[in-house]
N, CA, C and O atoms as a GROMACS GRO file, in nm:
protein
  468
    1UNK      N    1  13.072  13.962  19.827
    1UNK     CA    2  13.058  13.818  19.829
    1UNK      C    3  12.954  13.772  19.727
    1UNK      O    4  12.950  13.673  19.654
    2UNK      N    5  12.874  13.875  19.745
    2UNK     CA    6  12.746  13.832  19.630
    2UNK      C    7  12.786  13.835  19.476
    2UNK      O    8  12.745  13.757  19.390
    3UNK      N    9  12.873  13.938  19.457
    3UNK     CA   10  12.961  13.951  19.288
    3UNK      C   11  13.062  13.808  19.299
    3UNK      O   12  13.062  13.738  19.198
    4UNK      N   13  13.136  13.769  19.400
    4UNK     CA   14  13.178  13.690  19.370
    4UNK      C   15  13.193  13.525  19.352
    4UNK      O   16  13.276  13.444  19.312
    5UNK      N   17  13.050  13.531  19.414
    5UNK     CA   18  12.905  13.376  19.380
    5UNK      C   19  12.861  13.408  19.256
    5UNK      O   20  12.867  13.314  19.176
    6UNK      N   21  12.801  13.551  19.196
    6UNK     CA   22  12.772  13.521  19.089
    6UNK      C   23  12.895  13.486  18.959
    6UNK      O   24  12.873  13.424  18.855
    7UNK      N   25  13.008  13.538  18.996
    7UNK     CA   26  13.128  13.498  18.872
    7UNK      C   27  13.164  13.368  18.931
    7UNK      O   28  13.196  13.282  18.849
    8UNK      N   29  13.166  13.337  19.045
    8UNK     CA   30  13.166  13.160  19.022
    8UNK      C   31  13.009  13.098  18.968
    8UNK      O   32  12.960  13.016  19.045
    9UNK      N   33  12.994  13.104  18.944
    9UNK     CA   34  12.830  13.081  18.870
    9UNK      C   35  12.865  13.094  18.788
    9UNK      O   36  12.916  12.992  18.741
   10UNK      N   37  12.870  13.195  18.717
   10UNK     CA   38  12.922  13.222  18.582
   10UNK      C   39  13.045  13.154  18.519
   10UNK      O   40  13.052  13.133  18.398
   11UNK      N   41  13.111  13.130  18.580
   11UNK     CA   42  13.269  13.079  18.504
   11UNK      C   43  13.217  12.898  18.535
   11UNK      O   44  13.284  12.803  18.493
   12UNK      N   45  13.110  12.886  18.602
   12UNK     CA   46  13.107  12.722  18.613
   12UNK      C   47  13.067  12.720  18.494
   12UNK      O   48  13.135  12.669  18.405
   13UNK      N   49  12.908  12.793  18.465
   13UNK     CA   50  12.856  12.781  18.342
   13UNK      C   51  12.921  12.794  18.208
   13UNK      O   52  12.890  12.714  18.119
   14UNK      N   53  13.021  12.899  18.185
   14UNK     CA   54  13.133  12.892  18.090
   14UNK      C   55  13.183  12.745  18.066
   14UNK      O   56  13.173  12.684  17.960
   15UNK      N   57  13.238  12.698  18.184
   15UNK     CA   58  13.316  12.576  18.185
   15UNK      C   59  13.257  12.456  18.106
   15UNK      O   60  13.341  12.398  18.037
   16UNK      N   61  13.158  12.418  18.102
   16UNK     CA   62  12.992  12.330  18.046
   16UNK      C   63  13.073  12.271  17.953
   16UNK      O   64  13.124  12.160  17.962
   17UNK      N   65  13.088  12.385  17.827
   17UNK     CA   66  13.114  12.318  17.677
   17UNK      C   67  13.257  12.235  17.718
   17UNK      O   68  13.275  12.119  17.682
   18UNK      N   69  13.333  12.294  17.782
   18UNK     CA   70  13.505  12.234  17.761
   18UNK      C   71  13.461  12.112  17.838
   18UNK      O   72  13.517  12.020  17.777
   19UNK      N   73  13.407  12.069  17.918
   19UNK     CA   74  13.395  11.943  18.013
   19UNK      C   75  13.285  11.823  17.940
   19UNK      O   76  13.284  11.700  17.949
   20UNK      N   77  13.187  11.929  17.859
   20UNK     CA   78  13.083  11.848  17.751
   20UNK      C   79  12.980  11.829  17.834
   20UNK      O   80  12.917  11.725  17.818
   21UNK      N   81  12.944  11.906  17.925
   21UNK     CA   82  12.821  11.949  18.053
   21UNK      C   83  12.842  11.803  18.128
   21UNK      O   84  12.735  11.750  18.159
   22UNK      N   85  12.966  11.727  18.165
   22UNK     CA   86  12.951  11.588  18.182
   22UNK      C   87  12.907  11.603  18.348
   22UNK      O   88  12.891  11.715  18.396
   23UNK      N   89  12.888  11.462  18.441
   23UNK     CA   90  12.856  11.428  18.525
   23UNK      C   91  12.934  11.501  18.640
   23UNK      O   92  12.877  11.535  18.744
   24UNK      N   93  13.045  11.519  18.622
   24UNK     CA   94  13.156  11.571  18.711
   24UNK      C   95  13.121  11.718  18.711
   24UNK      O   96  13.124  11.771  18.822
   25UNK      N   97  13.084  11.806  18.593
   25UNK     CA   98  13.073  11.896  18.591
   25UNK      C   99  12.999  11.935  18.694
   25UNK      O  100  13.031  12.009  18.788
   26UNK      N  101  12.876  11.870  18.668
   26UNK     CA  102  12.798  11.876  18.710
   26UNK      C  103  12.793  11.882  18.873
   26UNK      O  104  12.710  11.945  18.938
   27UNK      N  105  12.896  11.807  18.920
   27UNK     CA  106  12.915  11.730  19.081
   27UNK      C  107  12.958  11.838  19.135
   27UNK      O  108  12.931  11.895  19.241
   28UNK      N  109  13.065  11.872  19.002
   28UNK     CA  110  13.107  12.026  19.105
   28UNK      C  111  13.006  12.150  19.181
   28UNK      O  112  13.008  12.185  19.299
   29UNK      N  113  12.948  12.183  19.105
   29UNK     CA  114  12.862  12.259  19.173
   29UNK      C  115  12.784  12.232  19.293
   29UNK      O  116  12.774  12.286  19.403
   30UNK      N  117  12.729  12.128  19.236
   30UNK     CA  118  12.620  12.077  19.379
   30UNK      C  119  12.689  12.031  19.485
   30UNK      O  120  12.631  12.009  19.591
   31UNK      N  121  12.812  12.013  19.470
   31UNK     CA  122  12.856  11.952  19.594
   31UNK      C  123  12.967  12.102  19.668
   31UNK      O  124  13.019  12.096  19.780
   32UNK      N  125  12.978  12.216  19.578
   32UNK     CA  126  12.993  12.320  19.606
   32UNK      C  127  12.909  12.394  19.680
   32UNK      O  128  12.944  12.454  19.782
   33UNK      N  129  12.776  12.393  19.626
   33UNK     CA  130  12.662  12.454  19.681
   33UNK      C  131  12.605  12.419  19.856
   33UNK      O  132  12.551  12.478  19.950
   34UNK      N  133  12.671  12.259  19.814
   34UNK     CA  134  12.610  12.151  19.952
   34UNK      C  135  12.683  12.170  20.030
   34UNK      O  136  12.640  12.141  20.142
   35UNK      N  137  12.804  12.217  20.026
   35UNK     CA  138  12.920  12.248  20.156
   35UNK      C  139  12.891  12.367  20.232
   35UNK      O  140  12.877  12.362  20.354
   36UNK      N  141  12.878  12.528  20.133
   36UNK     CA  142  12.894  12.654  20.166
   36UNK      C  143  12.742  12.625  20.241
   36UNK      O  144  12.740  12.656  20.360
   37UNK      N  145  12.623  12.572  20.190
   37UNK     CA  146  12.493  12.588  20.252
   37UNK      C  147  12.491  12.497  20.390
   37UNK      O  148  12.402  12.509  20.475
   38UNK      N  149  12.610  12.396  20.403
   38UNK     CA  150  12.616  12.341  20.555
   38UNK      C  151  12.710  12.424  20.619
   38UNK      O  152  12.683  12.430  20.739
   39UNK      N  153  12.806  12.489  20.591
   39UNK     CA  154  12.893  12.616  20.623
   39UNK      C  155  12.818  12.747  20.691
   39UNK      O  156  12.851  12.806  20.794
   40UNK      N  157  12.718  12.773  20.611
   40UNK     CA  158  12.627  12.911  20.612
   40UNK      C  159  12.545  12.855  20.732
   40UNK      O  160  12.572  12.910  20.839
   41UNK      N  161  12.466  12.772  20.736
   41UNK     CA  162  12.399  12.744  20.837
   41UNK      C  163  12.441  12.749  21.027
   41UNK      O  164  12.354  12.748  21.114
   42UNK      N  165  12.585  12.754  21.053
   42UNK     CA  166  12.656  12.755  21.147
   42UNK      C  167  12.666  12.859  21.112
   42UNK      O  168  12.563  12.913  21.151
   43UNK      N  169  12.738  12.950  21.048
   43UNK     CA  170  12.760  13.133  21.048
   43UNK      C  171  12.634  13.156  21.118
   43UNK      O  172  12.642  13.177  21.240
   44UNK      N  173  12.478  13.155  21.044
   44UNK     CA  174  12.417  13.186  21.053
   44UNK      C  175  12.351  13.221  21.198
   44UNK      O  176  12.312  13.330  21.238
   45UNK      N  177  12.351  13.042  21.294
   45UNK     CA  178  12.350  13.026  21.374
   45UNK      C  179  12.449  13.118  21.482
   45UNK      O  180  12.418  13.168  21.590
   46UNK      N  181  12.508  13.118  21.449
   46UNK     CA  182  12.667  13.174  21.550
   46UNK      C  183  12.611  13.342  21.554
   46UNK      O  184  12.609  13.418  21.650
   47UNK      N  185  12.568  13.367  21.419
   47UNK     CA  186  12.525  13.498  21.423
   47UNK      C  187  12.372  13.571  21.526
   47UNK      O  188  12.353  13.672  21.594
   48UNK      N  189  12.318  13.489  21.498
   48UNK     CA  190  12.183  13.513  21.577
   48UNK      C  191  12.178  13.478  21.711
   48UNK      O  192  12.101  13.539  21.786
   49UNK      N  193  12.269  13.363  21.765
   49UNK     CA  194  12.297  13.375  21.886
   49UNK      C  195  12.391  13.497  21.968
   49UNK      O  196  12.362  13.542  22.079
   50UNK      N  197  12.509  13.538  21.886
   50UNK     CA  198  12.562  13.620  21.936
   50UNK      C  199  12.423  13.786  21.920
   50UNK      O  200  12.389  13.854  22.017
   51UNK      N  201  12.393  13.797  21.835
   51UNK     CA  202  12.299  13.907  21.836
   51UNK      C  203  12.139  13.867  21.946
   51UNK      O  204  12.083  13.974  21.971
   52UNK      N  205  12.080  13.774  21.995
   52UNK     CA  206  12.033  13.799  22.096
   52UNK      C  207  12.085  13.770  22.219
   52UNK      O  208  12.013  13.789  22.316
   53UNK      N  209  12.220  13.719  22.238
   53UNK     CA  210  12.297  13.776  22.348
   53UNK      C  211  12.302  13.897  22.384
   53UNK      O  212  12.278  13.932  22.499
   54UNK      N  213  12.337  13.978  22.286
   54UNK     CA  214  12.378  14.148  22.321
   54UNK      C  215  12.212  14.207  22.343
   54UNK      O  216  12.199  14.294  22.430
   55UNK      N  217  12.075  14.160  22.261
   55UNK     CA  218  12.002  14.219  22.266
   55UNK      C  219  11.919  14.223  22.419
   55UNK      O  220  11.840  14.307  22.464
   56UNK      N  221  11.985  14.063  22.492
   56UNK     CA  222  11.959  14.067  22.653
   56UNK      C  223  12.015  14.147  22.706
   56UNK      O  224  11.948  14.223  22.776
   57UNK      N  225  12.127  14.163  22.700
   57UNK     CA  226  12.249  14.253  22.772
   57UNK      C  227  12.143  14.426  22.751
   57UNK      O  228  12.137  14.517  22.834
   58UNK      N  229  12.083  14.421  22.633
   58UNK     CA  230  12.024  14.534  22.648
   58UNK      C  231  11.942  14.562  22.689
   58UNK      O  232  11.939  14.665  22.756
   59UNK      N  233  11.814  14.473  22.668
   59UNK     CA  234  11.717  14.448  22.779
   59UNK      C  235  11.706  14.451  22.925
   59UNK      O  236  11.610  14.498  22.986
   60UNK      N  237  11.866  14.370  23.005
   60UNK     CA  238  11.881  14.401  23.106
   60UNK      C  239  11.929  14.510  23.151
   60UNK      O  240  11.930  14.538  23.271
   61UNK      N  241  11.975  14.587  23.056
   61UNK     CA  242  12.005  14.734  23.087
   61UNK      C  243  11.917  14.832  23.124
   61UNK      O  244  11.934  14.922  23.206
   62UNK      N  245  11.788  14.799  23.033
   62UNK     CA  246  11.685  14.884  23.040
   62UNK      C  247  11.601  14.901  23.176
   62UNK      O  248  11.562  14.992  23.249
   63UNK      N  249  11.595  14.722  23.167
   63UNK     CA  250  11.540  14.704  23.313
   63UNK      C  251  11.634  14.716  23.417
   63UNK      O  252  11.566  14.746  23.516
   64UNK      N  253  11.704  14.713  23.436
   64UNK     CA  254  11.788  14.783  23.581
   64UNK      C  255  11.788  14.920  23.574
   64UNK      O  256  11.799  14.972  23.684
   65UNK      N  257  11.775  15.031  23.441
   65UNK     CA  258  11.816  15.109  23.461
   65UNK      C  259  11.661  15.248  23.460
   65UNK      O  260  11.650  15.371  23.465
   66UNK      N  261  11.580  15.138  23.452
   66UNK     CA  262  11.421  15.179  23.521
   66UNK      C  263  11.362  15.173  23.634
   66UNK      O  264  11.351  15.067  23.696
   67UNK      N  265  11.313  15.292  23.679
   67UNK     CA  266  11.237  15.348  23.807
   67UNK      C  267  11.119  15.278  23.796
   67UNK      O  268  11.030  15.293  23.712
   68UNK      N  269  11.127  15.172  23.920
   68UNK     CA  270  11.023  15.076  23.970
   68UNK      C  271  11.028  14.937  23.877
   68UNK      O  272  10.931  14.861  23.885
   69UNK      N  273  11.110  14.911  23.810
   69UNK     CA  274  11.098  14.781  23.732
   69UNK      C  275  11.131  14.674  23.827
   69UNK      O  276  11.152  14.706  23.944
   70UNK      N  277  11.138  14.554  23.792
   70UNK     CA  278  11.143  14.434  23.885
   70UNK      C  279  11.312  14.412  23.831
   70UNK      O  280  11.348  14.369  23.721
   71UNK      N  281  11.373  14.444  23.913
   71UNK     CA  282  11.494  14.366  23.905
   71UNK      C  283  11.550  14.208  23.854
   71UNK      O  284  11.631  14.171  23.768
   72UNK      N  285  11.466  14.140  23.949
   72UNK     CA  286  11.458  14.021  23.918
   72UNK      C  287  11.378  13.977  23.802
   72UNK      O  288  11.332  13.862  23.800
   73UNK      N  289  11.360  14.056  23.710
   73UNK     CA  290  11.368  13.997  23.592
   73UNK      C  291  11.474  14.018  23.493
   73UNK      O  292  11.452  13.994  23.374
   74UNK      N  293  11.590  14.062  23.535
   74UNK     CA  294  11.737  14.049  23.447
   74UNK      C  295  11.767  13.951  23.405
   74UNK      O  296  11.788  13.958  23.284
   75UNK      N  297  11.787  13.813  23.464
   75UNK     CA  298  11.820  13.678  23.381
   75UNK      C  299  11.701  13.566  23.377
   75UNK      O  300  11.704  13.450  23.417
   76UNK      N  301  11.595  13.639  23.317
   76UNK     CA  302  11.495  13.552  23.260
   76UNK      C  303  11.517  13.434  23.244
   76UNK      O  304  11.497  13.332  23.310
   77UNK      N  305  11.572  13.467  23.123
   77UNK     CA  306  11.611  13.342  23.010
   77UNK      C  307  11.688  13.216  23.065
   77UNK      O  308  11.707  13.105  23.016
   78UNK      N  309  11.733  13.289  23.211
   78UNK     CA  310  11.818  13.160  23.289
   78UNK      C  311  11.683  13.068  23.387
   78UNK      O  312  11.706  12.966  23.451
   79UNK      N  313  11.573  13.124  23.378
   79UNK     CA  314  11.469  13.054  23.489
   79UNK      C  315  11.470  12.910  23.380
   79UNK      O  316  11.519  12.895  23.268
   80UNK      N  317  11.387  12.808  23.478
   80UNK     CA  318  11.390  12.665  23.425
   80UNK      C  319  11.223  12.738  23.388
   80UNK      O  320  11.170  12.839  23.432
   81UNK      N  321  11.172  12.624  23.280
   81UNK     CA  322  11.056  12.660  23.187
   81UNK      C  323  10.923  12.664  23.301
   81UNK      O  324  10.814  12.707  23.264
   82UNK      N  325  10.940  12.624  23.413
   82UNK     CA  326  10.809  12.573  23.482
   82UNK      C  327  10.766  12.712  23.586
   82UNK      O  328  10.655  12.734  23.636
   83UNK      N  329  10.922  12.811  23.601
   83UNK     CA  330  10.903  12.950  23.657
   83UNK      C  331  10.866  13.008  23.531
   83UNK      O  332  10.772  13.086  23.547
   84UNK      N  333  10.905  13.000  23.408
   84UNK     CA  334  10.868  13.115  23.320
   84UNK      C  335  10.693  13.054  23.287
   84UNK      O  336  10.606  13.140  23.300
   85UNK      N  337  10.656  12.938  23.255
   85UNK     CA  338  10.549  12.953  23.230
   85UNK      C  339  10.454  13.052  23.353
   85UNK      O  340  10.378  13.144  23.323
   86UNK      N  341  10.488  12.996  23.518
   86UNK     CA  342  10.416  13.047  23.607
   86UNK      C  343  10.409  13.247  23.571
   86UNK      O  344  10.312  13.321  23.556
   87UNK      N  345  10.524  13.268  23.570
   87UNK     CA  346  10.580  13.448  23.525
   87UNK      C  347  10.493  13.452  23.402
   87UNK      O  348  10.413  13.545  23.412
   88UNK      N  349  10.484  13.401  23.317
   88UNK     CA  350  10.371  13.418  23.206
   88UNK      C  351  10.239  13.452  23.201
   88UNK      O  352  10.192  13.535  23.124
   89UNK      N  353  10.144  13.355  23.327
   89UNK     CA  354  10.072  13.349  23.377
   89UNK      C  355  10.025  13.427  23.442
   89UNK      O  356   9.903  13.441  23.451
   90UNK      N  357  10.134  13.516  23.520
   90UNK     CA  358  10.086  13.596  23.609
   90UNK      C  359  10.069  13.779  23.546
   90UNK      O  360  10.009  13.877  23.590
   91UNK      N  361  10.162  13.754  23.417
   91UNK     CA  362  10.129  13.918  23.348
   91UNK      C  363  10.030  13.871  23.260
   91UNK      O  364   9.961  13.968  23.228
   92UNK      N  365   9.989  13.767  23.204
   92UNK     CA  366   9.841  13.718  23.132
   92UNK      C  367   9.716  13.796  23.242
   92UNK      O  368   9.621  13.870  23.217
   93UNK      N  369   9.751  13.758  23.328
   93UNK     CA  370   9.618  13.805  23.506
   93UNK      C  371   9.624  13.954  23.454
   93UNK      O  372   9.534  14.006  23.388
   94UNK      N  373   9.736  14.015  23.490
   94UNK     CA  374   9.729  14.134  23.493
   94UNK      C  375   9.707  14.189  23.368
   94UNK      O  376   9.646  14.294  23.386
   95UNK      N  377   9.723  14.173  23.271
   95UNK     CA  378   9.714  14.228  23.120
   95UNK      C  379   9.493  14.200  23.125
   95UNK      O  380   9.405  14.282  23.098
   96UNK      N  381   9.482  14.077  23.164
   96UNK     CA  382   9.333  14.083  23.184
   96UNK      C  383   9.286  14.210  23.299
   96UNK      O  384   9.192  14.288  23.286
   97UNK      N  385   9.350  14.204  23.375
   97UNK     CA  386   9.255  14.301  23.482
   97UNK      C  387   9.285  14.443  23.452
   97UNK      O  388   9.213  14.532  23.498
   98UNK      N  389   9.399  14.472  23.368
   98UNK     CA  390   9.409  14.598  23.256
   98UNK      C  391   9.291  14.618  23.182
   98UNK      O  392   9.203  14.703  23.196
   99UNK      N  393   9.305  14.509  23.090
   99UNK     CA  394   9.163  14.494  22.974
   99UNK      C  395   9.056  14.535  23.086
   99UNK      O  396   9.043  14.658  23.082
  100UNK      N  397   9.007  14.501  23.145
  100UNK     CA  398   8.899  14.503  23.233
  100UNK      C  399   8.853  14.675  23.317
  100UNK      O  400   8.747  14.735  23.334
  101UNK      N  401   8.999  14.702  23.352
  101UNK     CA  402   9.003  14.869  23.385
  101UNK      C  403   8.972  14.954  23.305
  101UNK      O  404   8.898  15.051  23.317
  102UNK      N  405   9.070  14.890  23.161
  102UNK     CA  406   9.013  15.030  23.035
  102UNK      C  407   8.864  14.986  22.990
  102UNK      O  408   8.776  15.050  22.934
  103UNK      N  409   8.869  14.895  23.020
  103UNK     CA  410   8.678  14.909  22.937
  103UNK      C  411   8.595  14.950  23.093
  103UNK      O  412   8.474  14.967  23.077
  104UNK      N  413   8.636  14.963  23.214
  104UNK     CA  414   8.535  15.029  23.300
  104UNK      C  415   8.582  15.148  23.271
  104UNK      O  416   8.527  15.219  23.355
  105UNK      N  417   8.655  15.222  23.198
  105UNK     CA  418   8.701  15.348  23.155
  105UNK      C  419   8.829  15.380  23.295
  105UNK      O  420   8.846  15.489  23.350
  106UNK      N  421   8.865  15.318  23.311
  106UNK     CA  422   9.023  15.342  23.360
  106UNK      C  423   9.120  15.354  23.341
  106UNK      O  424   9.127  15.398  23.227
  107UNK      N  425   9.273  15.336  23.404
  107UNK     CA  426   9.392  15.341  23.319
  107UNK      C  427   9.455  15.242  23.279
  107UNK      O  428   9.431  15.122  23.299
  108UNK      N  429   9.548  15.297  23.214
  108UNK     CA  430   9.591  15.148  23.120
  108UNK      C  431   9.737  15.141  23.209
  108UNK      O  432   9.800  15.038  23.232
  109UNK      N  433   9.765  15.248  23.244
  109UNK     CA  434   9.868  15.238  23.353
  109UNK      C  435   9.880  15.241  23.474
  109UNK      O  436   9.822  15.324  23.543
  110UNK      N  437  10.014  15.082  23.555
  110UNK     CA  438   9.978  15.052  23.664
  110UNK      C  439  10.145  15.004  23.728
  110UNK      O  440  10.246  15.006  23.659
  111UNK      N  441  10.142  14.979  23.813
  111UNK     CA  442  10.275  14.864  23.821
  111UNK      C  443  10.248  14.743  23.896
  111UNK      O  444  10.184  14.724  23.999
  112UNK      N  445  10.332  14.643  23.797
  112UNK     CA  446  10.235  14.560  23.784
  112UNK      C  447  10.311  14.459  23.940
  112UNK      O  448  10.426  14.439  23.978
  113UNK      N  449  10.157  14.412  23.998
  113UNK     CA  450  10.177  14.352  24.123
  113UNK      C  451  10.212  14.156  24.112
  113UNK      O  452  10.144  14.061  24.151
  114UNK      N  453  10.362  14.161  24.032
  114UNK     CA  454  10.431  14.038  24.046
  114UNK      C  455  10.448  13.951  24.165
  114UNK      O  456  10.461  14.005  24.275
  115UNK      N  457  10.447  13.810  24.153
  115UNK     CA  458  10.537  13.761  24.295
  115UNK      C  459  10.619  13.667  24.232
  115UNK      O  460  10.576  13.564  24.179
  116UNK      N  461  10.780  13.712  24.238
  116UNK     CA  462  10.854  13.668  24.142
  116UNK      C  463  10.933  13.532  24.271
  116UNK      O  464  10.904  13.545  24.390
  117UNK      N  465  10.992  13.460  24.244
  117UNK     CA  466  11.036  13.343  24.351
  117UNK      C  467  11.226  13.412  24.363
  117UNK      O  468  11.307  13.356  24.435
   0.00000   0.00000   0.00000
């Protein structure tokens, strides 16, 4: 695709002298450029949504398919924002009272004591 943007590039620029570099010439491109780049922007989109779809699907794999994980955190991404901030909040606590263990020289490993709704 990339060889064949640059030979349309190229054969526009060819084109220049026969048209006399006029206004139209000119239109063509940019209004070439202005379509594929509102075009690309939806691929783009379509693309990154479908790829962190699958990358949940994997995530929730991991976590179901781990000894002692919280179940109920498989469809995160479906909580309304006012549970995820609270769920935020509560591994912020614990990530502090971690910090706090390893500098009394303790472990850094624990499981962590959630209260999920």
């Amino acid at each position: 695709m990339f060889l064949t943007a640059c030979a349309l590039v190229i054969g526009w620029a060819l084109a220049g002298p026969l048209f006399d570099y006029s206004n139209t010439w000119q239109l063509v491109i940019n209004t070439t450029t202005t379509i594929i780049t509102f075009l690309m922007v939806f691929l783009i989109q379509n693309t990154q949504t479908r790829d962190t779809y699958a990358m949940q699907l994997k995530l929730d794999e991991l976590i179901r398919a781990t000894k002692g994980a919280h179940t109920v955190l498989l469809d995160l991404e479906e909580l309304s924002e006012e549970d995820l901030i609270a769920l935020r909040d509560q591994y912020e606590a614990l990530a502090a009272k971690a910090r706090k263990r390893v500098q009394a020289g303790g472990k850094d490993t624990d499981m962590p004591d959630i209260k999920l709704n």
